[in-house]
C-alpha positions as CSV (number, residue, x, y, z in Angstrom):
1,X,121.8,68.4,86.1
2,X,118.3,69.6,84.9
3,X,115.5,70.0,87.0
4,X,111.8,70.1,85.9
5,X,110.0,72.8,88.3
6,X,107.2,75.0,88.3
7,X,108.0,78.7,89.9
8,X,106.0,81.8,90.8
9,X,107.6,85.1,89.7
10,X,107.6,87.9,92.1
11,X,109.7,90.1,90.5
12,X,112.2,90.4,87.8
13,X,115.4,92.7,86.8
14,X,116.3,93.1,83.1
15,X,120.1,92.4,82.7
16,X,121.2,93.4,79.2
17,X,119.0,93.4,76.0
18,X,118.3,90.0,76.3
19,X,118.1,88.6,79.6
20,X,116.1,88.9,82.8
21,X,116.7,87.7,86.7
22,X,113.8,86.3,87.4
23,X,113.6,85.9,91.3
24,X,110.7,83.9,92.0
25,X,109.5,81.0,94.3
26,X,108.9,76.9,94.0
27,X,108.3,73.8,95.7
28,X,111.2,72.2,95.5
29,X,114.3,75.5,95.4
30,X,112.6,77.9,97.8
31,X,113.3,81.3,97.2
32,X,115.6,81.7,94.7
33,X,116.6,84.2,91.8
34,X,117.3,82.6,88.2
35,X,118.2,83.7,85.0
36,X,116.5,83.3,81.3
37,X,116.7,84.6,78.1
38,X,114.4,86.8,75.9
39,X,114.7,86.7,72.4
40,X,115.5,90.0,71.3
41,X,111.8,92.0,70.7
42,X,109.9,89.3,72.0
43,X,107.2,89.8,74.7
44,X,108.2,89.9,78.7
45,X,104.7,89.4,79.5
46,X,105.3,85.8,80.4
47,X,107.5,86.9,83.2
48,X,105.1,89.2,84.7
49,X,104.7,89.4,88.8
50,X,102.8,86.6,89.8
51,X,103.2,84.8,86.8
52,X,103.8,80.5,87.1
53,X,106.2,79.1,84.6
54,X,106.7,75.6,84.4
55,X,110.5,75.0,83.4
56,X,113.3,73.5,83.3
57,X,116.2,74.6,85.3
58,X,119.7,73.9,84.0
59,X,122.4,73.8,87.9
60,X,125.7,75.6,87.5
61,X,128.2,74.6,89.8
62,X,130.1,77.7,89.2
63,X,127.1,80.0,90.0
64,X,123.9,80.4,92.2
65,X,122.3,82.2,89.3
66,X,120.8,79.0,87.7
67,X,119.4,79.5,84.1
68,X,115.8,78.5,83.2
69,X,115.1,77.0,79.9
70,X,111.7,75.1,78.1
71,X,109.5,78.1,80.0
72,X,105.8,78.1,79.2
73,X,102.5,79.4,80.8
74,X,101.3,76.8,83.6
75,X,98.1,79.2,83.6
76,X,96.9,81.9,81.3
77,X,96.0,84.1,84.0
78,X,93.9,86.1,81.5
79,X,91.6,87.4,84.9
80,X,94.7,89.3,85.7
81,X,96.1,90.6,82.9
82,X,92.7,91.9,81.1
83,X,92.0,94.2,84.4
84,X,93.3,97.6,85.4
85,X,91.8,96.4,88.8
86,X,93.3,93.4,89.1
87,X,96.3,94.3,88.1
88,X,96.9,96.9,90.8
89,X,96.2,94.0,93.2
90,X,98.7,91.7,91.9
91,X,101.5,94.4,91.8
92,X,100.7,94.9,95.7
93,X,100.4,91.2,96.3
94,X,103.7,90.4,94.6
95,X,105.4,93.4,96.1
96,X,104.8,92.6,99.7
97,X,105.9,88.6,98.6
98,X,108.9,89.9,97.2
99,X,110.0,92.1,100.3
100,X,108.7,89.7,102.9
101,X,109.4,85.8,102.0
102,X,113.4,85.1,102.9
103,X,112.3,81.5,102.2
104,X,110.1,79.3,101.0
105,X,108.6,76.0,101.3
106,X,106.0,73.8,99.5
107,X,102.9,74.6,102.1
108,X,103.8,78.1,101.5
109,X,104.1,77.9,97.7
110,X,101.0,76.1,97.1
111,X,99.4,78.7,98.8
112,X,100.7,81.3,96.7
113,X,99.6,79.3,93.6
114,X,96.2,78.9,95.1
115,X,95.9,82.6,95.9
116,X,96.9,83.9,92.6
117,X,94.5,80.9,91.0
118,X,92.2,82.6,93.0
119,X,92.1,86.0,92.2
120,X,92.2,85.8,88.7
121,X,88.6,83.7,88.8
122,X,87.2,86.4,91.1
123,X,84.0,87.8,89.1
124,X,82.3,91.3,90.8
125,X,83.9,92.8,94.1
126,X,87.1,91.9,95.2
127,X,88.3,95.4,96.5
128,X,88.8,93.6,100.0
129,X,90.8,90.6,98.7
130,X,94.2,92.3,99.5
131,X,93.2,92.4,103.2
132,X,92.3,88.7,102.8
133,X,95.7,87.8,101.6
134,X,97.4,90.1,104.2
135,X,95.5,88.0,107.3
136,X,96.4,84.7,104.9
137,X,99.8,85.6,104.9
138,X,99.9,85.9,108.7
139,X,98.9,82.4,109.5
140,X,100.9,81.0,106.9
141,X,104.4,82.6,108.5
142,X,103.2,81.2,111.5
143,X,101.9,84.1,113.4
144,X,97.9,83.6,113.1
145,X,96.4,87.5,114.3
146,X,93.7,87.4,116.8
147,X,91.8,90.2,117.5
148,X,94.3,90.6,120.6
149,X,97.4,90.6,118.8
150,X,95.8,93.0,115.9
151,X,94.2,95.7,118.0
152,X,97.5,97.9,118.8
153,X,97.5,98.0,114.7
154,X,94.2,98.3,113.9
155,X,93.4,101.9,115.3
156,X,90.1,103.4,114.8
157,X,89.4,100.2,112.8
158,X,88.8,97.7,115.3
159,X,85.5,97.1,114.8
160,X,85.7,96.1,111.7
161,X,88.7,94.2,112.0
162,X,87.0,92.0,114.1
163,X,84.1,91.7,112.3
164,X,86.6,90.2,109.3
165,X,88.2,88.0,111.1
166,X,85.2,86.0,111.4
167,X,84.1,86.3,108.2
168,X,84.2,83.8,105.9
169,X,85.3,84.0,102.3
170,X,82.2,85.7,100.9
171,X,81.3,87.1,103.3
172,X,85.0,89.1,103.7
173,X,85.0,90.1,99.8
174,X,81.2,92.0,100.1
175,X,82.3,93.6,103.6
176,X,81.4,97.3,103.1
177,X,84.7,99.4,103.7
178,X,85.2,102.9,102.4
179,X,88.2,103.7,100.3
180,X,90.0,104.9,103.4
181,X,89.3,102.8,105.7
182,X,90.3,99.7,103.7
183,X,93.9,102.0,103.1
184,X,93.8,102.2,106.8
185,X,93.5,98.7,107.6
186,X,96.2,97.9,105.1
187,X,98.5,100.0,106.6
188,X,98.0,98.6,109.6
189,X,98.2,94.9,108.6
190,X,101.9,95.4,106.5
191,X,103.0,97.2,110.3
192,X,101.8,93.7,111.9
193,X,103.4,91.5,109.4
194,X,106.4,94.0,109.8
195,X,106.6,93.7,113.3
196,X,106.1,90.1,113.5
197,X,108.4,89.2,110.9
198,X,110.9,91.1,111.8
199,X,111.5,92.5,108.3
200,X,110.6,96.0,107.4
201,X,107.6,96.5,104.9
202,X,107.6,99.5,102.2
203,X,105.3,98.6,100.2
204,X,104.9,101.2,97.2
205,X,102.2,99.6,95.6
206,X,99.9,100.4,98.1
207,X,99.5,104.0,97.4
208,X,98.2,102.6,93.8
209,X,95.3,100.4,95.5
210,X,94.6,103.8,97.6
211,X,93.7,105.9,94.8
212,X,91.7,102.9,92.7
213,X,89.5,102.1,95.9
214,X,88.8,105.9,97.1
């Protein structure tokens, strides 16, 4: 059986020369790892975190690892790839996906797709838009943070924690944060998400977004 479905990548692991596990997200599948091959010297870029393939997925009843075939763009995502910046973001934004989501459903991927969408389109400031996508995340698990809820996490940052929690969407990108406090608060949201979740957060990427926004 073959099964036409568009996926988000959030990470991958090379297996051989010529093959990669792609273990990504969609609609229809969840959360679910799949295989697909790379012609030998041809570019992985495609299958770069956060990327969204449309493809076509080929079952095998004698494996879970399905393999993908017909795989194309569904978005250039050329906000993304042309910035150091950006970049950074994404790799922390697919990184805490990766570790967190056990599952998946179609409110929860369209969200991702929207959120990626997003970012790439962002013109000027968006050294804040991880914290967005951390608070995002939240509600879309199904643990919306109050200020309440928040406050054992947010330390000497509860001020401004509140303050962003009202904010709207503009008016959360522009906030003025310094490069350590903005650390701070992400820290303290990837505790939350850990705590609430129940799944432990490491999230090496971070460190990455700490030295860019010092």
């Amino acid at each position: 059986m073959i099964l036409s479905s568009r996926l988000i990548v959030l990470n991958s692991t090379k297996v051989g020369d010529n093959s990669l596990v792609l273990h990504c997200i969609s609609r229809e599948l969840g959360r679910r790892s799949f295989i697909a091959g790379v012609r030998k010297g041809g570019s992985k870029a495609m299958y770069l975190p956060l990327s969204i393939l449309d493809t076509e997925i080929v079952e095998n009843s004698k494996s879970d690892l399905w393999r993908l075939r017909g795989i194309s763009a569904a978005f250039p995502l050329t906000g993304l790839r042309s910035s150091f910046d950006k970049n950074a973001v994404t790799m922390f934004i697919s990184e805490v996906l990766y570790r967190c989501l056990q599952s998946a459903d179609a409110e929860l991927y369209g969200w991702c797709e929207r959120s990626i969408l997003t970012l790439d389109s962002l013109e000027g400031d968006f050294s804040n838009y991880h914290l967005r996508f951390l608070l995002e995340l939240c509600s879309v698990l199904g643990f919306s943070p109050s200020f309440e809820s928040l406050a054992p996490f947010a330390e000497g940052n509860l001020a401004e924690m509140q303050d962003l929690l009202k904010a709207d969407f503009a008016s959360f990108l522009i906030y003025p944060l310094s490069g350590e406090k903005r650390s701070a608060m992400a820290e303290g949201l990837l505790r939350y998400i850990s705590v609430y979740s129940e799944i432990p957060l490491s999230i090496r990427s971070l460190a990455v977004l700490s030295e860019l926004y010092r």
